[in-house]
PAZAPA-4460 file (N, C-alpha, C; in steps of 0.05 Angstrom, whole numbers, plus 32768, in hexadecimal, padded with zeros to 4 digits):
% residues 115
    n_x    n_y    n_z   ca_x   ca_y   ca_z    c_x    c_y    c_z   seq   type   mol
   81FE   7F0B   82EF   8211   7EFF   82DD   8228   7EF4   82EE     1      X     A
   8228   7ED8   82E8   823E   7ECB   82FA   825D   7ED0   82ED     2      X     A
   825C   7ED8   82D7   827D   7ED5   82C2   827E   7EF0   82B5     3      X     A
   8297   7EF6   82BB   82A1   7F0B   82B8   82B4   7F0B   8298     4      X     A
   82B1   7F1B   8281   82C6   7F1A   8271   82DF   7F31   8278     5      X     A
   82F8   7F2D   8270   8307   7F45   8276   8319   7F46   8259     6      X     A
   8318   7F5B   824D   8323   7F5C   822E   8343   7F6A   8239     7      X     A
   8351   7F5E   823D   8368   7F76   8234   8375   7F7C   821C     8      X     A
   8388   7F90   8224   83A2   7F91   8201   8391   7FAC   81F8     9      X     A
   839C   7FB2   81DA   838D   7FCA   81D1   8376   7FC5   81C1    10      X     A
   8368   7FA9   81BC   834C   7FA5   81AD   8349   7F9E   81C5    11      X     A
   8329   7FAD   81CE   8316   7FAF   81DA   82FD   7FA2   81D3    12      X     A
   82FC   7F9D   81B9   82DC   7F95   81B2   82F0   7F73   81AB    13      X     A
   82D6   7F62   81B0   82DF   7F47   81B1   82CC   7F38   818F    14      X     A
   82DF   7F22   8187   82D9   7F20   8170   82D1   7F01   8169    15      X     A
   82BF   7F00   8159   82B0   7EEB   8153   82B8   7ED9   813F    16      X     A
   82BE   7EBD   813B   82C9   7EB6   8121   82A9   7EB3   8115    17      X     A
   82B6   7EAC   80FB   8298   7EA2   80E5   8282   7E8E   80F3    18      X     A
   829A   7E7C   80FD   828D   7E59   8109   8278   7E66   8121    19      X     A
   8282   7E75   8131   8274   7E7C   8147   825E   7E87   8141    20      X     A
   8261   7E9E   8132   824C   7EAC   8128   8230   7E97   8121    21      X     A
   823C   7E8B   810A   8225   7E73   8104   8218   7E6B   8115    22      X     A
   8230   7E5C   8128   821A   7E50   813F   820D   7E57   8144    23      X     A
   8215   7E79   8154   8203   7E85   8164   81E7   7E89   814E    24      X     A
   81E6   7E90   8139   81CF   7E97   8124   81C7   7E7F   812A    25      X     A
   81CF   7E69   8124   81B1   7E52   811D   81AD   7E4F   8133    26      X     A
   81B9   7E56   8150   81A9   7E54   8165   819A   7E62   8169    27      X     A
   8197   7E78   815D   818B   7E97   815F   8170   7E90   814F    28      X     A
   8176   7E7C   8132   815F   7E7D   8128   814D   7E68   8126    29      X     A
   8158   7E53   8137   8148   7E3B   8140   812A   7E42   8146    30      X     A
   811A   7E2F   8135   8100   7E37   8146   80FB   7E3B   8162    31      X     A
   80EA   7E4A   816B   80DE   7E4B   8184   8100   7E5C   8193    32      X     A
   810C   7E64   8194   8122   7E6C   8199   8126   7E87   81A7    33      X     A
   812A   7E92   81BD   8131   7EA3   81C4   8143   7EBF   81C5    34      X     A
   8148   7ED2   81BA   8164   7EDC   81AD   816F   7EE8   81BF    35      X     A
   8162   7EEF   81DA   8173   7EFD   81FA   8186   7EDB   81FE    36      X     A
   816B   7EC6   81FF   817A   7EB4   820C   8197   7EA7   81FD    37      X     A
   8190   7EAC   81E1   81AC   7E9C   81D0   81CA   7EB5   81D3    38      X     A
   81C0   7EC9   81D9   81D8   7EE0   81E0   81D9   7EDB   8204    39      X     A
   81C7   7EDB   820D   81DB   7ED3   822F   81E6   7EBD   8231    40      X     A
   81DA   7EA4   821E   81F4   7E91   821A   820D   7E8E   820C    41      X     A
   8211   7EA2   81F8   8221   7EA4   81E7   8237   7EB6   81F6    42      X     A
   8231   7ECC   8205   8232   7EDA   8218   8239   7EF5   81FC    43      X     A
   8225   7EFF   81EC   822A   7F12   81D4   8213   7F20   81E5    44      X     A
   821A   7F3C   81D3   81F5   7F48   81D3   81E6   7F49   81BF    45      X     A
   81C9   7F48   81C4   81B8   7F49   81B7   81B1   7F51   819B    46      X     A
   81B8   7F6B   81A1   81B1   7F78   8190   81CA   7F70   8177    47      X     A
   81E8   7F6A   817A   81FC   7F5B   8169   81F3   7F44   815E    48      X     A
   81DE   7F32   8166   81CD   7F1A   815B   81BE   7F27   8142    49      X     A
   81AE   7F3E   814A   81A3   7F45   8130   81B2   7F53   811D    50      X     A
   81C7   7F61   8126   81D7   7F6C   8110   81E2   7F53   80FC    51      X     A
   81EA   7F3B   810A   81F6   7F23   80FF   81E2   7F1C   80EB    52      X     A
   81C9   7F1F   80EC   81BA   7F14   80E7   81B2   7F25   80CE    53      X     A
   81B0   7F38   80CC   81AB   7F53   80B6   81C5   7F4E   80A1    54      X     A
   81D7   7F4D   80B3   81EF   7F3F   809A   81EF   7F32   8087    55      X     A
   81E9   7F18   8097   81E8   7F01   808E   81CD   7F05   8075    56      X     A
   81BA   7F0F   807C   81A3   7F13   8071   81AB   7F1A   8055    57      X     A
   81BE   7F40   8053   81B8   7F4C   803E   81D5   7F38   8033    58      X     A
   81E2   7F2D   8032   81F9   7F1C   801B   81EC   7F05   801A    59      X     A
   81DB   7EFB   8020   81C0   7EE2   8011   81B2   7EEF   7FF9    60      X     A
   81B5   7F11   8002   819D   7F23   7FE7   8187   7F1C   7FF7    61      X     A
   8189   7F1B   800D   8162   7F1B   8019   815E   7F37   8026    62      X     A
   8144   7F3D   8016   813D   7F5A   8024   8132   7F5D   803D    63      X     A
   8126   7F48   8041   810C   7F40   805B   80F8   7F3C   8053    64      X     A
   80F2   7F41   803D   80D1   7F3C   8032   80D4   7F27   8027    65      X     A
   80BE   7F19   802A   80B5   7F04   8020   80A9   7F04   8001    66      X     A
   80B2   7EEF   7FF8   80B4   7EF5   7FDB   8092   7EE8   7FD2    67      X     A
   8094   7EFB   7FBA   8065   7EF6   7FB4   8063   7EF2   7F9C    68      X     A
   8051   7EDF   7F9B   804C   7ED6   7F7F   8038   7EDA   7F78    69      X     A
   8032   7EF2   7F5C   8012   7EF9   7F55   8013   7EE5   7F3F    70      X     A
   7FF4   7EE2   7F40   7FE5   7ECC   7F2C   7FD6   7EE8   7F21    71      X     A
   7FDF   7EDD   7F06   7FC9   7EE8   7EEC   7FA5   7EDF   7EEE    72      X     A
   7F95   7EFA   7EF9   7F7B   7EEE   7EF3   7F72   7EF2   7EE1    73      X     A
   7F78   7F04   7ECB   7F60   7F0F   7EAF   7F69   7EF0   7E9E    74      X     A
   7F7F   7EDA   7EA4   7F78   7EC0   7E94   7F72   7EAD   7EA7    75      X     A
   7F56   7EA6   7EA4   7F50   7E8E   7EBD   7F61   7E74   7EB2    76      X     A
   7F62   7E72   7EC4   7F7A   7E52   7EC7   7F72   7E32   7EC5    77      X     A
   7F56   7E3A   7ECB   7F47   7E1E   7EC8   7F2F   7E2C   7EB9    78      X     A
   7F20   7E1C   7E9B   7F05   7E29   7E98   7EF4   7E24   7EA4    79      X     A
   7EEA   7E39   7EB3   7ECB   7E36   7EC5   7EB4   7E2D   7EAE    80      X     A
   7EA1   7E1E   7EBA   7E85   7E1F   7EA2   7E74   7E3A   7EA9    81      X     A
   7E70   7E3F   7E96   7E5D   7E52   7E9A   7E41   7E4A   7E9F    82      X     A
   7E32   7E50   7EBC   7E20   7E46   7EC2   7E07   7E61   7EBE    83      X     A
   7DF8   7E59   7EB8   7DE2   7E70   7EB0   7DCF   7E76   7ED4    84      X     A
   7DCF   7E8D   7ED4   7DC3   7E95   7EEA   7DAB   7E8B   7EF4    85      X     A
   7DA1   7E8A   7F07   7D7B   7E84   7F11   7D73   7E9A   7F0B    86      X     A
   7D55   7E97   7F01   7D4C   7EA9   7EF1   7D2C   7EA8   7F0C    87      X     A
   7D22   7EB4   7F24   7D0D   7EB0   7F37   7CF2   7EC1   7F2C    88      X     A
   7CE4   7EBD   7F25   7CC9   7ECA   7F2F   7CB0   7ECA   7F32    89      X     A
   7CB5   7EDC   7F4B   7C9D   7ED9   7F68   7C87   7EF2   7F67    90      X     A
   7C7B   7EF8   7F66   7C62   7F0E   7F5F   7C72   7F20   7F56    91      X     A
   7C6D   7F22   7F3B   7C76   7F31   7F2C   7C96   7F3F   7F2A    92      X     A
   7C9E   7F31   7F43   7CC0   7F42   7F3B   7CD4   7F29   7F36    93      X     A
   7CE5   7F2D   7F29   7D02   7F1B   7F1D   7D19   7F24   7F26    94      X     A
   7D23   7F0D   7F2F   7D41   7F0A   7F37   7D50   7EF7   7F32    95      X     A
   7D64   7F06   7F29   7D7A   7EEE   7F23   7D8C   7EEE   7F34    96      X     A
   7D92   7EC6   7F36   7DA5   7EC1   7F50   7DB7   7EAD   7F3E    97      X     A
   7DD5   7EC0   7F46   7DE9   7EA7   7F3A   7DE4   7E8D   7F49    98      X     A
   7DF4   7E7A   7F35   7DEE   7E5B   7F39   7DFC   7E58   7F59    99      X     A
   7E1A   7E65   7F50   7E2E   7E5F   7F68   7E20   7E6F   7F7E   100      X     A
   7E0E   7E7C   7F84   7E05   7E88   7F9B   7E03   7E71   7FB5   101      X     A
   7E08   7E78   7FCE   7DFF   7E67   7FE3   7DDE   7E64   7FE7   102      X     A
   7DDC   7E4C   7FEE   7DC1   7E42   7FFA   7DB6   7E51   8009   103      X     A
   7DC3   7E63   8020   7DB6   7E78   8033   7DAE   7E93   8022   104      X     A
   7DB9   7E91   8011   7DB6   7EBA   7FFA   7D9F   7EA9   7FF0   105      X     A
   7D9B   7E99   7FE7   7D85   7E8F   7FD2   7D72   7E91   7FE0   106      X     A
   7D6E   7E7E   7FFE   7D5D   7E7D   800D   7D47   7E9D   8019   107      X     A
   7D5D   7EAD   801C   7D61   7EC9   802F   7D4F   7EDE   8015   108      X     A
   7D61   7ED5   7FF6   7D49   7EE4   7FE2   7D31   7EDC   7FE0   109      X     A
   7D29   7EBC   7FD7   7D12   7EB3   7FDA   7CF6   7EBA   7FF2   110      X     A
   7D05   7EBA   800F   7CF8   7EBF   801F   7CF2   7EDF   801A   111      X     A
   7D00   7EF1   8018   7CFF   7F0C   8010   7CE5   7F1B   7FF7   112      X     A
   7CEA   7F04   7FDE   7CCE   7F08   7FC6   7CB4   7EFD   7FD4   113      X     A
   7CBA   7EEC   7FE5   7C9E   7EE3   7FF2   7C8F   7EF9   8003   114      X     A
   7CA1   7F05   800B   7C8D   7F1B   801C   7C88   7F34   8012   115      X     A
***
């Protein structure tokens, strides 16, 4: 460390206006952004970036979670058609294969009644 701070008088802890603060946050929360490196330039510590930051957080009303949006499934949202199942049979046994099934399950059962 090339620069030295020296605080005198009887406040010891050194104080931040609002304006600074900001800066230092949207430098803090710039993408791709470093938070050692925006405190050795700021010349703060670290760990004061995230307290700033927890602040700032809970008087927005943000908890940290990300907020979730449930979708109602018991009302489908678009009507599906109702497609009637495949109805297969191969020496004497029956199976039914939904319509929407993949080409490989269809294939994989078919080959399966054959033997």
């Amino acid at each position: 460390m090339t620069q030295m701070t020296l605080i005198t008088g009887a406040e010891r802890r050194r104080r931040w206006s609002s304006e600074e603060r900001r800066q230092i946050l949207a430098e803090a929360n710039a993408p791709g952004a470093i938070i050692a490196e925006v405190a050795r330039r700021a010349d703060v510590c670290t760990s004061l970036i995230y307290k700033w930051r927890r602040e700032e957080r809970s008087l927005e009303g943000e908890s940290g979670f990300s907020r979730v949006m449930l979708e109602d499934k018991s009302a489908p949202s678009i009507a599906e058609p109702e497609v009637a199942p495949i109805l297969v049979e191969l020496g004497g046994a029956q199976v039914k294969i939904g319509a929407s099934a993949p080409a490989s399950l269809i294939a994989a059962t078919l080959t399966a009644l054959r033997s």
